[in-house]
N, C-alpha and C positions, 0 to 999 in steps of 0.2 A: 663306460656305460654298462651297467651291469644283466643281463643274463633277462630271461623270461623264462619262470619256473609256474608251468599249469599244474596247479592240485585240483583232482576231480573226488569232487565228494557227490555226495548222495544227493538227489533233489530236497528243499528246504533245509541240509543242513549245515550248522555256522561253519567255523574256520578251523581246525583242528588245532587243538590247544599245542601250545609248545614250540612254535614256529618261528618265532620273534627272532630268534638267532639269524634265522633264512631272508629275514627283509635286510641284513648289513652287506646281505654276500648276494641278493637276487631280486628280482622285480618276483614277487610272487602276487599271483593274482589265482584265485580259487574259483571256480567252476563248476557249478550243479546244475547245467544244463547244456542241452547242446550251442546254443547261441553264444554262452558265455563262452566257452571253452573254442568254439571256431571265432572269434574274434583274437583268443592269446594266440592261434595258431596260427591265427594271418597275421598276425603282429610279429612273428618269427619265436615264438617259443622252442626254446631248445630242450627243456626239460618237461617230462609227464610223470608228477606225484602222481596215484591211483590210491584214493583213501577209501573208495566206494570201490570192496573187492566186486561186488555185481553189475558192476556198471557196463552197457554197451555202448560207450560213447568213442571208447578209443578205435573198437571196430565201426563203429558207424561214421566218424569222421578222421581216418587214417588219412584217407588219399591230401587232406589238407594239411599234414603234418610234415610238411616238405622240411623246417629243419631242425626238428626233432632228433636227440641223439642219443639221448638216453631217457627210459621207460623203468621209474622205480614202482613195484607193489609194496605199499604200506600193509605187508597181510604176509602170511609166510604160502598161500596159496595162489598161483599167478595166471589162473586159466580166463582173467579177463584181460589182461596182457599179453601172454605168452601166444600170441596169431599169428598164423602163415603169413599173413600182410607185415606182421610187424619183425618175425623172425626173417622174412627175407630181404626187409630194405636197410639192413646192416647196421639197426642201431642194438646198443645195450641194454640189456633188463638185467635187472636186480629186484631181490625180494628183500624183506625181513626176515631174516632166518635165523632160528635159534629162539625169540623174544620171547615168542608161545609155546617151545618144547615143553616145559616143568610145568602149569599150571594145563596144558592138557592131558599131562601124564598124570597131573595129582589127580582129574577130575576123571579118569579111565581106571584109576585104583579105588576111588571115593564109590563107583558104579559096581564096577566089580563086586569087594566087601560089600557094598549095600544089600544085592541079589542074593549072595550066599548067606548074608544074616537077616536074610527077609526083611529089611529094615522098613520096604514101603507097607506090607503085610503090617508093621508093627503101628507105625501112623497113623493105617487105616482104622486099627484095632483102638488106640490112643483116640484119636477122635470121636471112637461112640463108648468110650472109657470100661472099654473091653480089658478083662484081664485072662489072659490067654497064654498058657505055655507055651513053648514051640520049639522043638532042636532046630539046629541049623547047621549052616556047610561048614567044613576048612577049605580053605584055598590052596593050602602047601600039598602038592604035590598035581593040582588038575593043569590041564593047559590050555595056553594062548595063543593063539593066532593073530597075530599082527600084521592085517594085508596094508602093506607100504612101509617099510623097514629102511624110512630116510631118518632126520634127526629127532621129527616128533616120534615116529615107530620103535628108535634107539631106546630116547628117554623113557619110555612109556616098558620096553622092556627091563627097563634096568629098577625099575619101579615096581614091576610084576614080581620080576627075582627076588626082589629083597623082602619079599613077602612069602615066598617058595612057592609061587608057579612055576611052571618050565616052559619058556616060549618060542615058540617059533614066528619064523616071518614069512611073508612073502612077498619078492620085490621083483621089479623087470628082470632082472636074471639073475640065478643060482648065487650064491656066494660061499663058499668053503670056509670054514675054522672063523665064521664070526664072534669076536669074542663076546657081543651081547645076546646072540641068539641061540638054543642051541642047535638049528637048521636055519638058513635062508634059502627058499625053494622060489624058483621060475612063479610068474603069473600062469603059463601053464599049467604048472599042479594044481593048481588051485584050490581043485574040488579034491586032489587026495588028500592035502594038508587038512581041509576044513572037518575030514572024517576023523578027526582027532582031537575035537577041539571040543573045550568046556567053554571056553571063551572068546567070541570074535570080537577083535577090534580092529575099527577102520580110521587109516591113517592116509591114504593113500593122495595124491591131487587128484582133480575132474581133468582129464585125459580122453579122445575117443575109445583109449580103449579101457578105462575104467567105469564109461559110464551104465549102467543098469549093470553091474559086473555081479550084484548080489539080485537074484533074479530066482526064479522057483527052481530052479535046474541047482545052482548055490543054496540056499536054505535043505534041498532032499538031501544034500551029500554032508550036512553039519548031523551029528548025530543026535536022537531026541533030547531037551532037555535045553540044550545048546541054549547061550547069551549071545546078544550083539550089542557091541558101543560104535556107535558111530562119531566120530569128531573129525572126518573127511568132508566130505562133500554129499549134499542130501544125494543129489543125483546118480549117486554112486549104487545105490540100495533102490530096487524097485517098492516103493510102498505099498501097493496093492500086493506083490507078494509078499513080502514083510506082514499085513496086517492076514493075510491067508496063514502064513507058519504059524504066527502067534497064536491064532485061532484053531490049528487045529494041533498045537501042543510042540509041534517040531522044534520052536523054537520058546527058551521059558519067560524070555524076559528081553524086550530093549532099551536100553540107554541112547539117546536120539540126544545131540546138540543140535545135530544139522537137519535140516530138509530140503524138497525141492523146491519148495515153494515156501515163501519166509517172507510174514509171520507164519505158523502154520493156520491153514484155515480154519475157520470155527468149524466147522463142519467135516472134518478131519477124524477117523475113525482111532486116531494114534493119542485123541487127547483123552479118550476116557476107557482105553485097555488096560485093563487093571497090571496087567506086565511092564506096563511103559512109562519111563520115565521123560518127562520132555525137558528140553533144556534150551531156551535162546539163543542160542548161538552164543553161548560166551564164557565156554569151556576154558579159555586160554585168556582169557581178559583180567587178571589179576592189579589188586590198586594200582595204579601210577603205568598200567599199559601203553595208554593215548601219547604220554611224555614220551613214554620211551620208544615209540614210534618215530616221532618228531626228533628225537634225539639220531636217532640210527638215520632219517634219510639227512641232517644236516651235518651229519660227519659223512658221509656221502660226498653228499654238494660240495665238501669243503675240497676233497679229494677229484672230485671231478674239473671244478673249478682250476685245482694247481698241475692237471694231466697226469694225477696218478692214478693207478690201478684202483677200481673200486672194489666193493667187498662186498660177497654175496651174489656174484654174478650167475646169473639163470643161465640165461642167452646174449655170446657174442658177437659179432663179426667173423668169420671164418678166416683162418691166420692169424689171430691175436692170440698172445697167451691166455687173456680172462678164456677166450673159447675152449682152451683145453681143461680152465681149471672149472667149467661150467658144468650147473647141475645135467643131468643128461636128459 
């Protein structure tokens, strides 16, 4: 009798492509709602796909998740999974990790060059068929800030470099002689690090203690001029100070995937500042992403299924190996 595998997607939406492999090995039954999903869970589902990174369905009906084992994020960001409720009743999380490093590093270099060659300046100018000189920047030698120096913060460094930025990171604690940064500084420093910066970029996950982390207190200590790329978590970045820096020149330019609120609203002071770039969330969605989704959690299932170690473990059981080789 094979397995009950709940994938939670969005409300109204289909089946996430690429899954067909997972009906030979599982009862897969998909879930956009609460009803649907507390019926797989009385029914004993053992597996929680999470396709809808914003979903509050797994905190909302935990307590019925009695035998639930393992918690995959189809996302490489796990702050709708990763709960005290789910962290302490000793099952597995795993993420997507890796899938989205390079096309949100391409889209953090794409942002960058753009601002230092005024490229939206040039468009604006192109659409009322303005012909207008303009010098512009080099990027070789200014620097980066990378708040959150896991594997998208890496890639996105190693991308900055080869263009000659000089970057630094900052991640929960210090790191000495990282070969892609040239500092990895405490969450602490924060604000020294950010006194240095031509460029911020946010990588970070939604954390209690990342969230509003970029706040008017974070914007005073970036020096004037200063850029931000956000490809974290909107919540990360206070907007209303955000849209204050912008406005009073502190900060020259944002590049925004994310927000806190998504879609952003129409009524959103970030759609029409001439600094801002906005972007849908989909920084890291490069053709053929949704397959290769679907590919990563049914090499998963295949390994779970045969009692091996999976890959990509967030959060384990405390005493198992995955728990030592887990993200922290």
């Amino acid at each position: 009798m094979h397995p009950i595998v709940a994938v939670i997607v969005a409300a109204g939406e289909p089946r996430p492509p690429g899954l067909d492999e997972a009906d030979t090995l599982a009862e897969v039954r998909v879930a956009d709602d609460a009803d649907s999903l507390r019926r797989a869970l009385d029914d004993g589902a053992e597996v929680l796909g999470v396709w809808d990174f914003r979903t509050t369905l797994v905190r909302d009906l935990w307590p019925s998740a009695t035998a639930v084992r393992w918690v995959h994020a189809a996302s490489a960001g796990v702050d709708a999974v990763l709960l005290p409720e789910v962290t302490a009743s000793g099952v597995t999380v795993t993420n997507t990790r890796g899938l989205f490093d390079r096309g949100i590093a391409e889209f953090v270099l794409l942002a960058t060059l753009a601002f230092a060659k005024g490229l939206p300046r040039t468009l604006e100018l192109q659409r009322h068929h303005t012909w207008q000189h303009r010098d512009s920047e080099s990027v070789e030698g200014r620097r980066m800030v990378v708040v959150g120096a896991g594997s998208i913060g890496r890639q996105v460094a190693r991308l900055a470099r080869a263009v000659g930025l000089r970057v630094s990171g900052v991640a929960r604690a210090a790191r000495p002689d990282d070969p892609d940064f040239d500092e990895v500084a405490a969450a602490g420093d924060l604000h020294r690090v950010l006194g240095d910066a031509d460029v911020v970029v946010v990588t970070a996950p939604l954390t209690p203690d990342t969230a509003g982390m970029f706040d008017d207190a974070a914007f005073a200590a970036m020096p004037p001029g200063a850029r931000l790329v956000n490809v974290g978590r909107g919540e990360i970045v206070d907007e209303a100070a955000l849209v204050r820096a912008l406005s009073s020149g502190r900060v020259d330019g944002a590049a925004l995937d994310v927000f806190a609120t998504e879609p952003l609203p129409p009524d959103s002071p970030l759609w029409d500042h001439p600094g801002v770039i906005v972007s849908p969330h989909q920084a890291g969605d490069v053709v053929g992403w949704r397959t290769a989704l679907a590919d990563a959690f049914v090499a998963n299932l295949r390994r779970y299924l045969a009692g091996e170690p999976l890959h990509d473990v967030v959060h384990a059981p405390a005493g198992t190996a995955a728990a030592e080789r887990a993200l922290p």
